[in-house]
C-alpha positions, 0 to 999 in steps of 0.5 A: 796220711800226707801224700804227694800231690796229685796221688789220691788217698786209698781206703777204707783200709781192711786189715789182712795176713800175708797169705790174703795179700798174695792171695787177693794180688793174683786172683785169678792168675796161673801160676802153672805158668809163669806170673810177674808181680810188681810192688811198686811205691815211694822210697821207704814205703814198705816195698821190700818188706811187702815183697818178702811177706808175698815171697815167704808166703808163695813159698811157704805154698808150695810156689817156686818165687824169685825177687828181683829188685830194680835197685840192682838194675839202677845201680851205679847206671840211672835212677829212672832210666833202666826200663829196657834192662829191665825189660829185655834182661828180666822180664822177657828172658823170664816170659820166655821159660828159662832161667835169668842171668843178667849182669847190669851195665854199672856192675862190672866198671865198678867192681860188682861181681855176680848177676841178676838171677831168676832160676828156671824154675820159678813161677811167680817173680816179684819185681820190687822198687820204685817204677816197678809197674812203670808203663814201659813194661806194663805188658810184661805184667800181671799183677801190681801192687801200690805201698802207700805212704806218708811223704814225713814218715817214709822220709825219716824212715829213709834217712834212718836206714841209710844213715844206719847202714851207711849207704851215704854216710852222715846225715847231712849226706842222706839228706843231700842224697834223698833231696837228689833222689827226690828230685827225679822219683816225684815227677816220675811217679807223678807221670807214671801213675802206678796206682792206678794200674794196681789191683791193690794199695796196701798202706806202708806207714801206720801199720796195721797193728798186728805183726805178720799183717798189712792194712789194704785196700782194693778201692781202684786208685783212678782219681 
């Protein structure tokens, strides 16, 4: 695996089944109260399909789950620069026991009808996306998991997607917008260090193999 500079390699890797993820992510954890999980990594790195793993299997246990995507909060405002919105629309609204209805700054001006939302209920809210466990709101955090991924793969597979469901067109225009996009996330991650502050790396490319499975590691990523 081809990390970006100055990200150490996690390992050795254990293959494990969803329901060990989420169970390993929040040892030792509360969730009669309320629990905040970041899953947080590259662009591509598997994020999102973690993310709906640890969401099926909370629900499948009986844990009320909601996921917030700090894509929706980015969304036509910043790549980076929303760490307020999403402490002071999500996260504190949350800690503080009610419901979340929050309406990003770049949805109205541009026609996104709707709000971020986190029904009252909930007990373990997952907060998926690059600079997810950003320092900015560690304190808002219980838990964070690191997808690690190699920078060719999580390109490609990248470009893929969003050329498959036209987010940016062709795929000259994917690749102008990666390059953009990569522009900001490298310096970003490379000052925010989420790895280090992750209670497990699972492995987002390569796989592990078996379907429903994740290859992880809980080696602390300090280095």
């Amino acid at each position: 695996m081809r990390l970006h500079d100055g990200e150490p390699a996690a390992g050795p890797w254990r293959r494990a089944a969803g329901g060990e993820v989420l169970v390993e992510l929040l040892a030792g954890l509360d969730l009669a109260g309320r629990v905040v999980a970041a899953v947080d990594g590259r662009s591509a790195a598997g994020k999102t399909t973690l993310t709906a793993a640890l969401h099926a299997e909370a629900t499948h246990r009986g844990v009320p789950c909601a996921v917030v995507h700090t894509d929706d909060l980015a969304w036509h405002h910043s790549f980076f620069d929303w760490a307020d919105l999403l402490a002071d629309g999500v996260l504190r609204p949350f800690r503080a026991g009610g419901a979340v209805r929050f309406v990003p700054p770049g949805w109205r001006p541009n026609g996104r009808d709707g709000a971020v939302e986190v029904p009252a209920g909930t007990r373990l809210l997952l907060v998926e996306g690059v600079g997810a466990a950003r320092r900015d709101v560690t304190g808002l955090l219980d838990a964070v998991a690191w997808v690690q991924s190699d920078v060719e793969v999580a390109r490609a597979r990248g470009l893929a997607r969003d050329v498959a469901s036209g987010v940016n067109g062709d795929p000259e225009q994917a690749e102008a917008f990666w390059d953009e996009w990569d522009r900001e996330e490298v310096p970003f991650q490379a000052a925010q260090r989420p790895w280090e502050r992750a209670r497990l790396v699972v492995a987002g490319t390569g796989g592990a193999g078996v379907p429903g499975t994740f290859l992880v590691s809980t080696r602390p990523l300090a280095g």
